[in-house]
Structure formats: C-alpha cells, structure tokens
N, C-alpha and C positions, 0 to 999 in steps of 0.2 A: 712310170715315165709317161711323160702327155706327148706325144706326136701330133703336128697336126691337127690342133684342136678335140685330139682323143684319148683320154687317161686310158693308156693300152693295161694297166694293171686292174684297171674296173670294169673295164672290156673282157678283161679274160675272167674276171672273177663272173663275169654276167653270161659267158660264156658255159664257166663252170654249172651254175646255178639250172640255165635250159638241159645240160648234159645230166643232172642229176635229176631232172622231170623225166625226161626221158626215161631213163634211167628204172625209175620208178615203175613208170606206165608200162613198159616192157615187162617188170616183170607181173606186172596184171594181167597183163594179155599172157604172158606163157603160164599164169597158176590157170586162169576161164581159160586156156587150149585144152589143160589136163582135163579140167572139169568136165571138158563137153565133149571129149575123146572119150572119156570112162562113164558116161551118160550114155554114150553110142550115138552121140552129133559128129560124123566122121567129118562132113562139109562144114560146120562150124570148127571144128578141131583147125582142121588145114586151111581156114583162111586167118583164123587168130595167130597161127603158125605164118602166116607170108606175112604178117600184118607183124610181129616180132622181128622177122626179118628185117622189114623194111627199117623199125627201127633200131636194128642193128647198125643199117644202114647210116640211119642221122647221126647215130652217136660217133661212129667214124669221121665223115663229114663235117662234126664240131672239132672233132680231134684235129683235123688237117687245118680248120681253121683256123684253132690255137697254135699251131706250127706256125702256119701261115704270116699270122698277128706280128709276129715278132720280126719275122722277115721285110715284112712290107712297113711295119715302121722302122727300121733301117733305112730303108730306101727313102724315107721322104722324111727324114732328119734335118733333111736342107733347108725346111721352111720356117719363113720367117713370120712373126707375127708383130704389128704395129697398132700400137692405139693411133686411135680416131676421132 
C-alpha cells in the first residue's frame, strides 16, 4: 500500500531488514561478552553486556515502529496526490 508518497510494504520490509542487523550484531556482542567474561575481562564482559542491552532496546523500538507504520498510514489515507 503507498500512503503518502511511502510504499509502507517496503518501508516495513526495510524496517525488517535494519531489525535483522541488529539482530545479528547482538548476537556478536553476547558471543565477545562470553568470550571476555571466561578470559576474566570482567569490565569488558559487562559493558558488551549493557551494549546487548541496549540493542535489545533498538530491536523493540523497530518493533513499535512497524506497529506504528500501519497506524499512521491510516491516518493520512486522506491525501491526495496530483500531477503537475
């Protein structure tokens, strides 16, 4: 469906695509947390660990975005587009 001058179905697919970097990257950081925890890098362990976290965090935050997507192109269904 295009809203607004935004194909929301390639929007969420590009959506998809950043969630599945993520995705990835997280789990790099939590294999190097193990790694540097069973080395006995306690202070690298635990900030590779907040650093997972956080991208715990982004993947949530795409999630709500893709909720999001759907609802706010409802909302502005009303616009019209005219050549020029």
């Amino acid at each position: 469906m295009c809203s607004n001058g935004v194909n929301t179905g390639q929007f969420e697919q590009m959506l998809d695509q950043i969630d599945d970097h993520i995705k990835l990257e997280r789990r790099w950081v939590h294999t190097l947390g193990h790694m540097a925890g069973d080395a006995g890098y306690a202070t690298v362990d635990a900030k590779l660990h907040a650093a997972q976290a956080l991208l715990d965090d982004v993947r949530a935050l795409l999630d709500e975005a893709k909720d999001a997507l759907e609802d706010d192109a409802t909302e502005t269904s009303g616009v019209t587009v005219s050549l020029v």
